[in-house]
N, C-alpha and C positions, 0 to 999 in steps of 0.2 A: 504494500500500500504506500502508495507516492503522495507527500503533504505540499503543497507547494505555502512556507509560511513564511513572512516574512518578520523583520528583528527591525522598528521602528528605534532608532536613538535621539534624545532630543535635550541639547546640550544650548545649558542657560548662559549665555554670553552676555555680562553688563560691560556695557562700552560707559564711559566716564567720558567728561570736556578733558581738556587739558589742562592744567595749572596753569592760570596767569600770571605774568610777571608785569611789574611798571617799572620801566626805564624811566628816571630820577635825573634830571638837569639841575648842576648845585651852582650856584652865582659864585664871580669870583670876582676882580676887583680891573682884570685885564683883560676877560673874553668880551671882545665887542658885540655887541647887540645884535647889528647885521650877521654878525659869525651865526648867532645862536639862531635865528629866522632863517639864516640858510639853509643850516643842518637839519633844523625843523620840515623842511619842506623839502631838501634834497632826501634826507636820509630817512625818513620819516615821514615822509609825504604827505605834509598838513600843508592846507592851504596859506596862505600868507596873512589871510585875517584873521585864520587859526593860530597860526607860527608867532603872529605877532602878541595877539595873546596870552598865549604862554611861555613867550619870553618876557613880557612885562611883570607874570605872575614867579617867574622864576627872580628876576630883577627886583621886586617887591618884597616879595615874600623868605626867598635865601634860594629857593626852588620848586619845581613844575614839572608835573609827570608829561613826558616828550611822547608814551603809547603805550600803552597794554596789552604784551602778547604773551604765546608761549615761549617755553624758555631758553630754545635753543635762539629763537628771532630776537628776543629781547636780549642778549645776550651780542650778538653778532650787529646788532644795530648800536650797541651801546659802544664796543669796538670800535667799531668803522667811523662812528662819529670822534672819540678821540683818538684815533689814529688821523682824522684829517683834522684836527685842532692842534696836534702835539708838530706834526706837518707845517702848519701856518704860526708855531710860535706860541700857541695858547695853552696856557694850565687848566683847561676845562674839562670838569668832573660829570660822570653820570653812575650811576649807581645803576641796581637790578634788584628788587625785593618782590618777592610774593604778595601778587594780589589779596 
């Protein structure tokens, strides 16, 4: 006698977001304003009414989240941007913390 039965498996997958991280703009006494509205908009691709923005809140305040991603992006944007400040001569800091 032949069964033809089949073995159903059914495997519970949670998919999770990603950890966010905020890349952190800290003020400094020497990075020019323009510097920071560039980076904001080249590297980070905020608009310029945006860029300006949060660099006035970074200028006011001590500092200003530049984006919020996951953490290898947040990471490699925060690089890139002091790699081209340390490049033009500026001491300009961003940090990377956990949303």
């Amino acid at each position: 006698m032949e069964t033809n039965s089949k073995v159903i498996e059914r495997t519970n997958i949670k998919i999770e977001e990603p950890r966010k991280y905020k890349v952190i703009m800290h003020n400094d006494d020497f990075t020019t304003m323009e510097f920071v509205v560039a980076i904001l908009n080249i590297i980070f691709n905020k608009s310029l009414e945006e860029a300006n923005k949060i660099m006035m809140e970074v200028h006011k305040s001590g500092k200003g989240i530049a984006g919020i991603y996951p953490y290898d992006i947040a990471i490699s944007k925060a690089n890139k941007a002091m790699i081209m400040a340390k490049e033009e001569g500026f001491p300009f800091k961003l940090t990377v913390e956990e949303d």
